[in-house]
N, C-alpha and C positions, 0 to 999 in steps of 0.2 A: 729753721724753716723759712722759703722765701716766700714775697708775696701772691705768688701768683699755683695753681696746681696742672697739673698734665691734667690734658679734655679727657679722659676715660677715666679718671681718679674723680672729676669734680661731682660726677650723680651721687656716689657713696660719699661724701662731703657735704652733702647736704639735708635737710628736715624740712620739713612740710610742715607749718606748722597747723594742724583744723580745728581752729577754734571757734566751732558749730556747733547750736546744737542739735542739728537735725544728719542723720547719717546719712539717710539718701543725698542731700546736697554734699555732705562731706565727700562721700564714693564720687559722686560727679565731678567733685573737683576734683580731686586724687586721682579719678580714670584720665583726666585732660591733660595732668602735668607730670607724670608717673614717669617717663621719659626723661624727667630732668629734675627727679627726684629722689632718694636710695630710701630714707626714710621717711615715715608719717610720724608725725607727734599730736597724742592722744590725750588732752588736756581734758581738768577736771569739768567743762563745760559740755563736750562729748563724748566723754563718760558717763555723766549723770542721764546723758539723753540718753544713749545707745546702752551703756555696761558694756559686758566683753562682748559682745554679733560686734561694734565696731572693731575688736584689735583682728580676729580671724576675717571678715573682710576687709580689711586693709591688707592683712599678709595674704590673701588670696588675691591680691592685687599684685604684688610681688613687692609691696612695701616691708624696710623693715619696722618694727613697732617698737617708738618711744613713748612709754607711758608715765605720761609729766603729772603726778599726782598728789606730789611733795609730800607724803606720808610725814605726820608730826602728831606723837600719842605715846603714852608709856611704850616703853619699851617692850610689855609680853604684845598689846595691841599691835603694834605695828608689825612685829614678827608672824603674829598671826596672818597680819593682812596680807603683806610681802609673799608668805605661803602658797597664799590665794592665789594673786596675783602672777608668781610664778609657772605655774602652771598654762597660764593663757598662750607662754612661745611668744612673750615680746621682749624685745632686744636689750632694752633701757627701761631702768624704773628709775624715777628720782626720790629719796629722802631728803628731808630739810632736817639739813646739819644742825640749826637753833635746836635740835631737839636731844643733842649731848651724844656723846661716845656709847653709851649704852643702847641707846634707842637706835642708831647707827651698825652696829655688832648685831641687833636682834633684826633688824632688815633684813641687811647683805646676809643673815644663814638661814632667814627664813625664807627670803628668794631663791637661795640655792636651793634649800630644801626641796621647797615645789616645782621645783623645775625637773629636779632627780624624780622625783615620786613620778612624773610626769611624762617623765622621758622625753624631757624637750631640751634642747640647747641652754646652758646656764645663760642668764642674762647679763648686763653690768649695770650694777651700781652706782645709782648716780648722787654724788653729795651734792644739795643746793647749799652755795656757800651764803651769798646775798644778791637777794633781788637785783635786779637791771635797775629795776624804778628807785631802788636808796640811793638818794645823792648822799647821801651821810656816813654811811658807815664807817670805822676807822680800819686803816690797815693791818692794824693788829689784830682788829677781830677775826677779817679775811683769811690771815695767814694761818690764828689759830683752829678756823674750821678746815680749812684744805690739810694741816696736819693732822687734824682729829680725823676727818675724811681716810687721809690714807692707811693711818692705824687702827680706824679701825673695819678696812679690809676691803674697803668704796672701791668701785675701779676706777672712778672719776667724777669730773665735779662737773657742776656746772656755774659757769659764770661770766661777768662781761669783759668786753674787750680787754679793758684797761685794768684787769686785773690778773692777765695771763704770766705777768711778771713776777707776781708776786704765789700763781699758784705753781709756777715751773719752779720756784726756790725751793717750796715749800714740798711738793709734790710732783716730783718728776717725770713718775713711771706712768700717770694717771690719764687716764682718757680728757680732752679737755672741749669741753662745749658748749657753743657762745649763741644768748638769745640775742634776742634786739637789734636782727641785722635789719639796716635799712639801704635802700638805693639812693645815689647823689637826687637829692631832691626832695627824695621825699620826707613825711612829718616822721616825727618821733613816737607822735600821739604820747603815750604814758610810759614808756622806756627813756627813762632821763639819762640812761648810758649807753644810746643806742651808737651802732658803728657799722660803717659800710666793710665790705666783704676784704677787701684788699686786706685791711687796716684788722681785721681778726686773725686771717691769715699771717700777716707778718708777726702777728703777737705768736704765734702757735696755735691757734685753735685748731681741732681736730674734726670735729663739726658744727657747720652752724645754722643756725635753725631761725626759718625764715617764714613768715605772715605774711601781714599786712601788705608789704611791701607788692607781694605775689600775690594773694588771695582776694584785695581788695582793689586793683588794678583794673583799669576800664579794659586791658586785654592782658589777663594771667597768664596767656603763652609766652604773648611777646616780652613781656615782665623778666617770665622767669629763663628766655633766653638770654636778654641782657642781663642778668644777674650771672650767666654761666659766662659769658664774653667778660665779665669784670673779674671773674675768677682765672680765668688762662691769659689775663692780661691783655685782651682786646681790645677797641673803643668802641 
């Protein structure tokens, strides 16, 4: 994959990230950048405020809905929850891979399951391999959750730039998608593996899922249109 993508592929290439907790501001944001955005991601911060009124207004925005939730709980629990979850008609749910092959299997069929019941589009499975914010982890760990990820049935993972190499070995077929994207300039804040767009893109990222960078920006338009000009190779 090269570094740059075609202007009509780059809106579905990207996430919204709203890490709010109040929904009306969230909807405000999402109504202004919706344009130059395919999907919203729906972290455990705006969940807690909203629950599910946030994932259905956001899809009645014409967002799609990733729901960053990192589920991590025995195995019947999380199947349980995933269930639930399923049902809501959101695009992406993530599991945290730390939590074994098992608890990973009772996710991914418990997401299917509620979806079917539901008669809504099956979602995908997202493995959280490790954090953006670990400077630490060692590669073996990485490689051993993107494998456990794909076996056991994830459609994809999620993880940082600099670990695209190690999950395209590992897991080829998998969706792959990158937090911690930043603009030339701007802070890291607490993403210690954060990386600008070009530089995920050249790795393979599939999509990647953007904050601060946009959300916290003294003008979020103009932000997130230089973010789309860094993506089709612009200046």
């Amino acid at each position: 994959m090269g570094d740059v993508v075609a202007e009509d592929e780059v809106r579905d290439r990207l996430a919204l990230a709203l890490d709010l907790d109040d929904l009306v501001a969230a909807l405000r944001l999402g109504r202004s950048l919706r344009e130059f955005f395919g999907v919203a991601k729906v972290g455990l911060e705006l969940f807690s405020a909203a629950g599910p009124e946030a994932i259905g207004a956001l899809n009645d925005l014409g967002f799609r809905v990733f729901l960053d939730l990192k589920l991590h709980d025995i195995p019947t629990t999380v199947g349980r929850a995933a269930r639930v979850l399923g049902a809501f008609g959101v695009q992406y749910l993530t599991l945290h891979a730390s939590g074994g092959d098992e608890m990973l299997r009772a996710g991914v069929e418990g997401l299917a399951e509620g979806a079917a019941n539901a008669g809504v589009s099956p979602p995908c499975s997202l493995a959280v391999t490790v954090l953006t914010s670990d400077r630490d982890a060692p590669e073996s760990l990485l490689g051993s959750r993107v494998q456990m990820a794909a076996d056991a049935g994830c459609g994809g993972v999620v993880c940082a730039a600099g670990d695209l190499a190690v999950v395209n070995a590992h897991g080829p077929g998998l969706v792959r998608v990158t937090p911690g994207i930043r603009l030339p300039g701007d802070s890291a804040d607490d993403q210690a593996r954060a990386a600008g767009p070009a530089q995920a893109l050249a790795a393979g990222s599939d999509l990647l899922v953007v904050g601060r960078s946009v959300t916290r920006a003294d003008d979020p338009v103009a932000a997130a249109a230089r973010l789309h000009r860094a993506m089709v190779g612009e200046s």
